[in-house]
Backbone atoms as SQL, in Angstrom:
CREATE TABLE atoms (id INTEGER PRIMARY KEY, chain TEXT, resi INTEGER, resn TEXT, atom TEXT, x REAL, y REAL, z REAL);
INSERT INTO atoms VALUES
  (1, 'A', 1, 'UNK', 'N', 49.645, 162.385, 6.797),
  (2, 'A', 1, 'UNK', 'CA', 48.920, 161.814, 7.933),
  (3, 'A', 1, 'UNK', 'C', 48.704, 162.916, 8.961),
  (4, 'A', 2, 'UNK', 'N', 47.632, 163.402, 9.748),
  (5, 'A', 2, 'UNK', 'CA', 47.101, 164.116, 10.683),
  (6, 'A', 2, 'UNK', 'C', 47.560, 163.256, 11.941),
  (7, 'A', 3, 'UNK', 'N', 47.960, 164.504, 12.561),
  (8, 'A', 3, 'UNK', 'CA', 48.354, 164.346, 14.211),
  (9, 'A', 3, 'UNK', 'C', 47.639, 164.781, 14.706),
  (10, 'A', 4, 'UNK', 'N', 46.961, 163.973, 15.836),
  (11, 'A', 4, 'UNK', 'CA', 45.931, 164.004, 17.029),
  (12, 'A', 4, 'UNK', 'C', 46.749, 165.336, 17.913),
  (13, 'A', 5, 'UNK', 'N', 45.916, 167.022, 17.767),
  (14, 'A', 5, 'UNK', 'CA', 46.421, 167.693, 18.305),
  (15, 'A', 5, 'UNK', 'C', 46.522, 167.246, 19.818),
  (16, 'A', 6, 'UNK', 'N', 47.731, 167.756, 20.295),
  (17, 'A', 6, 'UNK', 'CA', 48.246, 167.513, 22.056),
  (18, 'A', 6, 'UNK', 'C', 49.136, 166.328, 21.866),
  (19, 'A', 7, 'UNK', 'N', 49.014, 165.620, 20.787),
  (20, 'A', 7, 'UNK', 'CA', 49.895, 164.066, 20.883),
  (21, 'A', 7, 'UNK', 'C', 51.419, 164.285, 20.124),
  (22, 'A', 8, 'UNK', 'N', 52.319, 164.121, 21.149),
  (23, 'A', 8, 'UNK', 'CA', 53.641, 164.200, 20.491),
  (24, 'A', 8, 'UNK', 'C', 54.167, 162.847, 20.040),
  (25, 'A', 9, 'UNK', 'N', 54.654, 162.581, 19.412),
  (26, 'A', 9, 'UNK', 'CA', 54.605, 161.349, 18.419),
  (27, 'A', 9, 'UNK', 'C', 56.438, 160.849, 19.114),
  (28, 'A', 10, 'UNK', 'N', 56.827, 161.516, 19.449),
  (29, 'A', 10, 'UNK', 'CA', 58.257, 161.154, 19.952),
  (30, 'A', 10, 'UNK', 'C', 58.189, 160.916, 21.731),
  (31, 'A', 11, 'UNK', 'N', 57.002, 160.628, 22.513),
  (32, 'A', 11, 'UNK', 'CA', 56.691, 160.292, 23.889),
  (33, 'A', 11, 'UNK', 'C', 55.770, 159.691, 23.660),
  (34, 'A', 12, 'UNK', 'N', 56.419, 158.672, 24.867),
  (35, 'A', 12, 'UNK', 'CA', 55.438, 157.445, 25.097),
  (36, 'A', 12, 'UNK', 'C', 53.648, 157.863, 25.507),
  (37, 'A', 13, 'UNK', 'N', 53.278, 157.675, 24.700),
  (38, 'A', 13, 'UNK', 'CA', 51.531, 157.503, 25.247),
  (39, 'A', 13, 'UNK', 'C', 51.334, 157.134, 26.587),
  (40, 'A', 14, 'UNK', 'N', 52.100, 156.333, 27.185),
  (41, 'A', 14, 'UNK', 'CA', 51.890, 155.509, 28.721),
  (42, 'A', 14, 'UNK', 'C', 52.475, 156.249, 29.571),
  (43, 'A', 15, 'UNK', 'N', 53.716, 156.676, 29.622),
  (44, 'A', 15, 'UNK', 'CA', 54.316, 157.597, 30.571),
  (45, 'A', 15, 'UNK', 'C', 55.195, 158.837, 30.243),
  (46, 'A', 16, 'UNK', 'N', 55.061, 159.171, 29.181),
  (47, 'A', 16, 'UNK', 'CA', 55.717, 160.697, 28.615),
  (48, 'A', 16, 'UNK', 'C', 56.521, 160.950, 28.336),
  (49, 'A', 17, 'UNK', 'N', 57.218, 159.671, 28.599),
  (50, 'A', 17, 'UNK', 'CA', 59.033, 159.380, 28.779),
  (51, 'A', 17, 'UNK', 'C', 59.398, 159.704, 27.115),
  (52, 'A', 18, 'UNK', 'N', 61.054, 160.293, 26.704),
  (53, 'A', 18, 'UNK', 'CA', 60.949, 159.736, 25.122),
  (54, 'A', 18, 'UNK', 'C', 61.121, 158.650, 24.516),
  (55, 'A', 19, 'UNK', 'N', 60.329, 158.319, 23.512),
  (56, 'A', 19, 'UNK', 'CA', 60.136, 156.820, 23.532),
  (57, 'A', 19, 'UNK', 'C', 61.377, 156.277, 22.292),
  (58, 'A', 20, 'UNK', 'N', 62.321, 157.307, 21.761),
  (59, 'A', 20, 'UNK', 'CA', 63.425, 157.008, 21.210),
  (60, 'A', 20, 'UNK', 'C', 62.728, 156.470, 19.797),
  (61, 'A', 21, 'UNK', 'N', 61.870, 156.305, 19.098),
  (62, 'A', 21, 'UNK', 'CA', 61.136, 155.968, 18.283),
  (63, 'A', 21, 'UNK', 'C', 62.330, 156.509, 16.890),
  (64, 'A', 22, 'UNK', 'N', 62.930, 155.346, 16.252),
  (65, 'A', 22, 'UNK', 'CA', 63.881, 155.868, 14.914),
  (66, 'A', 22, 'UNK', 'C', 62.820, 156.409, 13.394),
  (67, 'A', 23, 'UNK', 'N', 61.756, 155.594, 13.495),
  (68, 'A', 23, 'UNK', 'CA', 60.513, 156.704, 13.081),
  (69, 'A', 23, 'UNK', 'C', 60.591, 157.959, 12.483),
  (70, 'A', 24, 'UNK', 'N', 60.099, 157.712, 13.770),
  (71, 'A', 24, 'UNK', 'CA', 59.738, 159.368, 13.967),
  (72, 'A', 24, 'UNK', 'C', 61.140, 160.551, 14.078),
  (73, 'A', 25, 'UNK', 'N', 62.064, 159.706, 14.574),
  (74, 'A', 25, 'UNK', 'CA', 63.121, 161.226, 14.411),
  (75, 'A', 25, 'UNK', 'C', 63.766, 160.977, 12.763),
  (76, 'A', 26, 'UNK', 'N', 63.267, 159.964, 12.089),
  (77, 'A', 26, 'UNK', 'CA', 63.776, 160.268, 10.510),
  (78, 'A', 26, 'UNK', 'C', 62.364, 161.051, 10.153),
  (79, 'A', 27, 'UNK', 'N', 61.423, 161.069, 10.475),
  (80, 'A', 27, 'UNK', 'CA', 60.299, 161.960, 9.966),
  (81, 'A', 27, 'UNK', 'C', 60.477, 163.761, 10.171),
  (82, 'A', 28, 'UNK', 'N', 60.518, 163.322, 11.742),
  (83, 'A', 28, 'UNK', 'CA', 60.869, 164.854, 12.017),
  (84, 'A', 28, 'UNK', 'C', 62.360, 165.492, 11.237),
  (85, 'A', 29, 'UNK', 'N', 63.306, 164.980, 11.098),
  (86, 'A', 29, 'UNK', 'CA', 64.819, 165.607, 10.730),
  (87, 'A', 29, 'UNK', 'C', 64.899, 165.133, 9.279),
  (88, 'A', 30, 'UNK', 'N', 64.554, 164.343, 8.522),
  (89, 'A', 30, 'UNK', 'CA', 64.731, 164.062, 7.610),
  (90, 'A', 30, 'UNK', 'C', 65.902, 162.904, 7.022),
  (91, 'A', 31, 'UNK', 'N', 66.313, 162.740, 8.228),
  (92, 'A', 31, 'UNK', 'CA', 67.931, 162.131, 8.176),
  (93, 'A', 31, 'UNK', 'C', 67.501, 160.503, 8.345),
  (94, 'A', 32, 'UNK', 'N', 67.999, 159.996, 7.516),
  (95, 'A', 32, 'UNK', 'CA', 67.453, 158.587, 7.455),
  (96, 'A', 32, 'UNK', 'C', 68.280, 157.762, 8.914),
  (97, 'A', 33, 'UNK', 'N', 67.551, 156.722, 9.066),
  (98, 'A', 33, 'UNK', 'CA', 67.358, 155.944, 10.520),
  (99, 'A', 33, 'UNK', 'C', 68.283, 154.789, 10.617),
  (100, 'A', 34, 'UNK', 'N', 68.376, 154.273, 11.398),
  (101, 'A', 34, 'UNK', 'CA', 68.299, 152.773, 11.570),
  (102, 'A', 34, 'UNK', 'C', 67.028, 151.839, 11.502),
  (103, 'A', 35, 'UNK', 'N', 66.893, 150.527, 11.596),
  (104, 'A', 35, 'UNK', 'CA', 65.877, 150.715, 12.242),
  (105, 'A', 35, 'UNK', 'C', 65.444, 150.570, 13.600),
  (106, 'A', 36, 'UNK', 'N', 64.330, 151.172, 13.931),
  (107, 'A', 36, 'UNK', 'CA', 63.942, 151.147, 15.102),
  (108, 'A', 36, 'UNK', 'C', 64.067, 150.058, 16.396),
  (109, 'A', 37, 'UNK', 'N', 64.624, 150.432, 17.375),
  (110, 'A', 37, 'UNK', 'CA', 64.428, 149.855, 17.961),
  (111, 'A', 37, 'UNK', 'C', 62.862, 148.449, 18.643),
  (112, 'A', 38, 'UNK', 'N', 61.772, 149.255, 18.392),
  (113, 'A', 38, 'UNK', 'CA', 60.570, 148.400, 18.652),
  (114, 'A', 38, 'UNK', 'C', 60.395, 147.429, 17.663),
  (115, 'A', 39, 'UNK', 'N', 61.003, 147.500, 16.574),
  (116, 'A', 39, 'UNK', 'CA', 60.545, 146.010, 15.325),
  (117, 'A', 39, 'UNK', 'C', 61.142, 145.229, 15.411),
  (118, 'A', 40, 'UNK', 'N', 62.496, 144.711, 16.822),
  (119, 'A', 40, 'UNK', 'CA', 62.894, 143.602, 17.308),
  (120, 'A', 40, 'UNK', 'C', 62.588, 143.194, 18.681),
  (121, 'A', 41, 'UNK', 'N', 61.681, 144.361, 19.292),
  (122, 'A', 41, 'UNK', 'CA', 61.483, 143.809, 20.465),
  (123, 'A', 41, 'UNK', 'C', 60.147, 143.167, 20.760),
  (124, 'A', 42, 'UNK', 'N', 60.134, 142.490, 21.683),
  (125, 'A', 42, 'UNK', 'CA', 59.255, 141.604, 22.339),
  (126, 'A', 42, 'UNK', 'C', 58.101, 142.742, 22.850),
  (127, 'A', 43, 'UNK', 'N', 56.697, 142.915, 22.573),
  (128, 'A', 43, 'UNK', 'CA', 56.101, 143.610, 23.484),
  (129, 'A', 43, 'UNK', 'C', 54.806, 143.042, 23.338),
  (130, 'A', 44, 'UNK', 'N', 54.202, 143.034, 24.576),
  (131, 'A', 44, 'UNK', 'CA', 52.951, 141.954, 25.072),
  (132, 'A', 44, 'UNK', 'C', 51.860, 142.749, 24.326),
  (133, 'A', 45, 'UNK', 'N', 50.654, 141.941, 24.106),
  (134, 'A', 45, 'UNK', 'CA', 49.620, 142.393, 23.404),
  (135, 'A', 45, 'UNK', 'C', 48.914, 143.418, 24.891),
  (136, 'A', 46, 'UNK', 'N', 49.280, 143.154, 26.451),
  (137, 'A', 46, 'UNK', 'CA', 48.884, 143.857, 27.145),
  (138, 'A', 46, 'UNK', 'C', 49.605, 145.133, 27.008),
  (139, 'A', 47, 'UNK', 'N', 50.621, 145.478, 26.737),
  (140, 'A', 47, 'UNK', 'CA', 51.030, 146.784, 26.407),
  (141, 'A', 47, 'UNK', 'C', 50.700, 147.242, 25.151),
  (142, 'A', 48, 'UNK', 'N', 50.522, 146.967, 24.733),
  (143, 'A', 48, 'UNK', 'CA', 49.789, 147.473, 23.307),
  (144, 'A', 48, 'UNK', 'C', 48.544, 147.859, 23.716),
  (145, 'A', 49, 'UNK', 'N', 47.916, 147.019, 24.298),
  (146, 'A', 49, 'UNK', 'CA', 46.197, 146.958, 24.529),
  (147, 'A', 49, 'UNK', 'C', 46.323, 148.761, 25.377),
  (148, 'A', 50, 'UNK', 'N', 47.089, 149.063, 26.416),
  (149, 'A', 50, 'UNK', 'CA', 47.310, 150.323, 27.607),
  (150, 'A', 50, 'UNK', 'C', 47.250, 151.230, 26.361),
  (151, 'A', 51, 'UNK', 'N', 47.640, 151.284, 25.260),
  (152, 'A', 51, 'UNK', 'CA', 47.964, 152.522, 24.253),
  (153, 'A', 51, 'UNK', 'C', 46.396, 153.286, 24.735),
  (154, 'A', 52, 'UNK', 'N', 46.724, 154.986, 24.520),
  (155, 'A', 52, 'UNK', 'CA', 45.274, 155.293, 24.558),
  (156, 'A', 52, 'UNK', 'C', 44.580, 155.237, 22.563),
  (157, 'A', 53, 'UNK', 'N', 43.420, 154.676, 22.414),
  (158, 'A', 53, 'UNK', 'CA', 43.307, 155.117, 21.340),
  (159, 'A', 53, 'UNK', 'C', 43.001, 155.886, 20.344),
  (160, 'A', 54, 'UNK', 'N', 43.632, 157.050, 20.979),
  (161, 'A', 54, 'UNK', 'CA', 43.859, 158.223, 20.124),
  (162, 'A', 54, 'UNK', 'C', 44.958, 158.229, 19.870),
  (163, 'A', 55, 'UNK', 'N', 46.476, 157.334, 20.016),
  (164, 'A', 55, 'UNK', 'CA', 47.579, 157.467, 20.118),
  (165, 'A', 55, 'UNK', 'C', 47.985, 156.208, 19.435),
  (166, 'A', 56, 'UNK', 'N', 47.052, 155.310, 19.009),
  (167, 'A', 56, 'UNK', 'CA', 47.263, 153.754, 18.534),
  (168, 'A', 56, 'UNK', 'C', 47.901, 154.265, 16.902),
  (169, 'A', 57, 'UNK', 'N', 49.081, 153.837, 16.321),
  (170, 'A', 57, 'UNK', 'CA', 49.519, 153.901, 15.568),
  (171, 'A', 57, 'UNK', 'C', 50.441, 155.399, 15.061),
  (172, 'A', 58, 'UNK', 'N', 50.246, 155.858, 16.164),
  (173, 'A', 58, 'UNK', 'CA', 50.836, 157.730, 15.921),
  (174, 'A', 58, 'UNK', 'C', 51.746, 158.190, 17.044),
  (175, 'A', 59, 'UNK', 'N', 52.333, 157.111, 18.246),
  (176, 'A', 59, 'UNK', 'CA', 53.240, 157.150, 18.801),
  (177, 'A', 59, 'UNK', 'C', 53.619, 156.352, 19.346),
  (178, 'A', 60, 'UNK', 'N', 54.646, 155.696, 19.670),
  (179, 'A', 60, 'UNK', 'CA', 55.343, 154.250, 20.246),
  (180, 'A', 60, 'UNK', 'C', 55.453, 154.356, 21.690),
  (181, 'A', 61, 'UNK', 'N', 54.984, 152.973, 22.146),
  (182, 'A', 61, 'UNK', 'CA', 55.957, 153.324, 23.556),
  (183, 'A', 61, 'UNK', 'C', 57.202, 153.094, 24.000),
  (184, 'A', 62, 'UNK', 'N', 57.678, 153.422, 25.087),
  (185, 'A', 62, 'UNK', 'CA', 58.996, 153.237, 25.274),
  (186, 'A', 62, 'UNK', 'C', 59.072, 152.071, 25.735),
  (187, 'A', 63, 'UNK', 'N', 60.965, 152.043, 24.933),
  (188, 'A', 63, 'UNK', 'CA', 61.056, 150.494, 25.952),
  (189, 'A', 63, 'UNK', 'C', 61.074, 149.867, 27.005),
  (190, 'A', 64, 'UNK', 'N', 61.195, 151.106, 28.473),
  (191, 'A', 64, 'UNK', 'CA', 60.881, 150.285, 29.189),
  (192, 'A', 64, 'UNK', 'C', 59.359, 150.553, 30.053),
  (193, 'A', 65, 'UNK', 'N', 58.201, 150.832, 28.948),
  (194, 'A', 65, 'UNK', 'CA', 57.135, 150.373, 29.300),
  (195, 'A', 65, 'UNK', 'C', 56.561, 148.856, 28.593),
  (196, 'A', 66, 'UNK', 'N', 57.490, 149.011, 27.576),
  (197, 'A', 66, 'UNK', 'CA', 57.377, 147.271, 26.762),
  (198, 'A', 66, 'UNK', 'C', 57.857, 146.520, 27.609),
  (199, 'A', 67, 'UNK', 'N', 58.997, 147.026, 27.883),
  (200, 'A', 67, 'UNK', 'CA', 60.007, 145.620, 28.749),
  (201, 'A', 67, 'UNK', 'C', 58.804, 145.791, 30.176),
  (202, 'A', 68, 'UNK', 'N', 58.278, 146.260, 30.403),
  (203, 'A', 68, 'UNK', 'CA', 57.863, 146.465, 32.308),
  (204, 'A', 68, 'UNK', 'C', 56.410, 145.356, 31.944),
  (205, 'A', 69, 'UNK', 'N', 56.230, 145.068, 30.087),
  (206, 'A', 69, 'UNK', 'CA', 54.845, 144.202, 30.234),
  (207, 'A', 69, 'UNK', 'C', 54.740, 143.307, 29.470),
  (208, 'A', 70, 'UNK', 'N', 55.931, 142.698, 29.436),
  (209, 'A', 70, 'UNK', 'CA', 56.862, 141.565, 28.434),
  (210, 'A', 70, 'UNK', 'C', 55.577, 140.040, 28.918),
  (211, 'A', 71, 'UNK', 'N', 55.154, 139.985, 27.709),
  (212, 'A', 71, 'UNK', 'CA', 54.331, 138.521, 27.824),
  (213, 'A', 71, 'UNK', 'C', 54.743, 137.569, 27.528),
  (214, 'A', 72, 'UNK', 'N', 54.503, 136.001, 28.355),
  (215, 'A', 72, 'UNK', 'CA', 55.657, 135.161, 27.668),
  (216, 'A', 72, 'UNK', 'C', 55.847, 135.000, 26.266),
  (217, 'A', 73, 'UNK', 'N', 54.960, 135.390, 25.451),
  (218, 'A', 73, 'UNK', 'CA', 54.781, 134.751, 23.844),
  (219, 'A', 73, 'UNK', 'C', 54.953, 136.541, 23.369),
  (220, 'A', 74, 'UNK', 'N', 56.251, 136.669, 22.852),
  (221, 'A', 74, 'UNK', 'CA', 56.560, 138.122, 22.524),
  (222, 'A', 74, 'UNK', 'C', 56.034, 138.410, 21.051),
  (223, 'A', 75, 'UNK', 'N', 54.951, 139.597, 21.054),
  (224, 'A', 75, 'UNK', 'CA', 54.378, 139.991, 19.951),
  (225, 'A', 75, 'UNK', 'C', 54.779, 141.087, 19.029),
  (226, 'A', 76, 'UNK', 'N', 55.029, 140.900, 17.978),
  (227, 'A', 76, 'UNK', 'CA', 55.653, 142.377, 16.946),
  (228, 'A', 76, 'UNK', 'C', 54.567, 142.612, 16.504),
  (229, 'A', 77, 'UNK', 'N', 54.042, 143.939, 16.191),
  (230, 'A', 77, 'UNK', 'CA', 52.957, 144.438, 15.043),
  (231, 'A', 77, 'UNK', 'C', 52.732, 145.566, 14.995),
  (232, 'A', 78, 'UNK', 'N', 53.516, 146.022, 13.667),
  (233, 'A', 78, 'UNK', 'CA', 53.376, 147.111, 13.073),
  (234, 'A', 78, 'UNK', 'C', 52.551, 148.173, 13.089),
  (235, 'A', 79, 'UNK', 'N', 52.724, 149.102, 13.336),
  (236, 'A', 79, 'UNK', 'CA', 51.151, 149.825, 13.388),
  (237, 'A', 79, 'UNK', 'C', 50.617, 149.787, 11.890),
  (238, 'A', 80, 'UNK', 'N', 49.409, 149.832, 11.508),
  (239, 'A', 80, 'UNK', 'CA', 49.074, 150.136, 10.185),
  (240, 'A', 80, 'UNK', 'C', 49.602, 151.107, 9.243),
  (241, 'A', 81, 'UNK', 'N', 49.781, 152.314, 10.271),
  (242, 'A', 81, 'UNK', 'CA', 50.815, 153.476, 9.232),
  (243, 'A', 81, 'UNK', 'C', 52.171, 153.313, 8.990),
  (244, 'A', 82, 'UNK', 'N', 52.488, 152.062, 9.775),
  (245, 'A', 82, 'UNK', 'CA', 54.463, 151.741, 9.239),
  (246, 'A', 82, 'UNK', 'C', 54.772, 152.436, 10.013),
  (247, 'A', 83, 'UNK', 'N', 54.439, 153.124, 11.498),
  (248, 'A', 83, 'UNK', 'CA', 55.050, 154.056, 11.794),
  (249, 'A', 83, 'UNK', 'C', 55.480, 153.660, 13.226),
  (250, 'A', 84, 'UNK', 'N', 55.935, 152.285, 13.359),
  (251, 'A', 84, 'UNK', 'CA', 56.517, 151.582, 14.865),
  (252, 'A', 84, 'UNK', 'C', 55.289, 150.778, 15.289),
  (253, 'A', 85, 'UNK', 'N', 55.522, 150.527, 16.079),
  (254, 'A', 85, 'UNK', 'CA', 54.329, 149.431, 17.544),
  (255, 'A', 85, 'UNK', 'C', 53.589, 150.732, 17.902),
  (256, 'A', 86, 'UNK', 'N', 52.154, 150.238, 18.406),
  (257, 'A', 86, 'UNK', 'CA', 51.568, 151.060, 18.739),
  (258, 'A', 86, 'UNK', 'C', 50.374, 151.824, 18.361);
């Protein structure tokens, strides 16, 4: 899979923060994961929607830009590449 040069896949798209993504640090290190934190959490289709989309499916955001846009009806969805929310 091609990375959108400038896009670090381990910071949040929304605020730069690290987005702790278990992902991506078994991608980068090789060392197998847990899983991720984002495939049990609650995150609003409005935080999803903020992703830029050049970054939709190629980096997660952090949790507390999920938690800061928590909708009452909490949404999971995978990115298409399996590679977290986002």
């Amino acid at each position: 899979m091609s990375v959108t040069p400038g896009l670090d896949a381990s910071r949040c798209p929304l605020c730069g923060e690290v987005n702790r993504c278990a992902i991506e640090l078994e991608r980068e290190t090789g060392q197998a994961q847990g899983p991720c934190w984002c495939m049990q959490a609650g995150v609003s289709r409005e935080a999803l929607a903020r992703v830029p989309a050049e970054a939709r499916g190629l980096a997660c955001i952090c949790a507390r830009c999920a938690i800061d846009a928590v909708a009452p009806e909490p949404v999971l969805t995978p990115s298409p590449s399996g590679r977290g929310l986002g």
